[in-house]
C-alpha positions in Angstrom: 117.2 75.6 -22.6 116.5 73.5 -25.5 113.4 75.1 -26.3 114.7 78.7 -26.3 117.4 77.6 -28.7 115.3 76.1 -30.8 112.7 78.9 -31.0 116.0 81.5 -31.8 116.9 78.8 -34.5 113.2 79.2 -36.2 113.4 83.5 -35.4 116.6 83.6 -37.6 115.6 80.9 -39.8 112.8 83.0 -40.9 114.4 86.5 -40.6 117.1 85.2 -43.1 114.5 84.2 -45.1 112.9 87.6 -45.2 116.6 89.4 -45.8 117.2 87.0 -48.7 113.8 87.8 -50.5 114.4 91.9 -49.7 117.6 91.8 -51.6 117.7 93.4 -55.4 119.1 91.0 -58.4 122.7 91.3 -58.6 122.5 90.8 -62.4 119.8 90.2 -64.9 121.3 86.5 -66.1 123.6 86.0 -69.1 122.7 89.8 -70.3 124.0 91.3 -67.1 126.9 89.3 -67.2 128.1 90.2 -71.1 127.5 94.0 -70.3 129.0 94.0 -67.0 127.2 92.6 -64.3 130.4 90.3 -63.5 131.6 93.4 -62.1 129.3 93.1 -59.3 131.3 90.2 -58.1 134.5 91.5 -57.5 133.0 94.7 -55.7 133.8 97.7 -57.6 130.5 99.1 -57.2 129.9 100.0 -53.7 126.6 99.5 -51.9 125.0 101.7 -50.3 121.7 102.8 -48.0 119.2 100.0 -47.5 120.9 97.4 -50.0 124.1 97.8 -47.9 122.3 97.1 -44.7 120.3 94.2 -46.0 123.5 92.8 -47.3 125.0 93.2 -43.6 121.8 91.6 -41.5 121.9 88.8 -44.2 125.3 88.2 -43.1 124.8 88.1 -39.7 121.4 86.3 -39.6 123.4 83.2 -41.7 126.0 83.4 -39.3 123.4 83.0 -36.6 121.7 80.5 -38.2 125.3 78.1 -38.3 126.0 78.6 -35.1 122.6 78.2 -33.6 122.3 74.8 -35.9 125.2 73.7 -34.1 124.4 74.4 -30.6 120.8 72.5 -31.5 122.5 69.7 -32.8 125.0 69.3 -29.8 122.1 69.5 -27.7 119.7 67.0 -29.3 122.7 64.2 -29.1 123.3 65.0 -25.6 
């Protein structure tokens, strides 16, 4: 039992890796934020196709990651 959850920890460790490195810029630094990157942040552009989906796995492969961290480290104490 302990094994197989730490093997899922490592799967999603390294699959959130991978989602995070897939994603596109957001903004190109101080530029993008003078001539309206900043509107990127409050979501008036909408997402769409692969950017959309990455977003979504990245989401739920962090969320994965949490709560497998937490079952490992309940178990390791026990």
């Amino acid at each position: 039992m302990r094994l197989t959850f730490h093997v899922l920890l490592i799967i999603a460790s390294l699959g959130l890796i991978t989602a995070v490195l897939l994603q596109k810029g957001k903004s190109a630094g101080l530029s993008g934020a003078i001539t309206g990157g900043a509107e990127h942040l409050f979501g008036k552009t909408k997402a769409r196709g692969l950017e959309l989906f990455l977003s979504r796995l990245t989401m739920g492969l962090a969320s994965a990651f949490i709560i497998l961290s937490l079952i490992v480290s309940y178990i390791v104490t026990e």
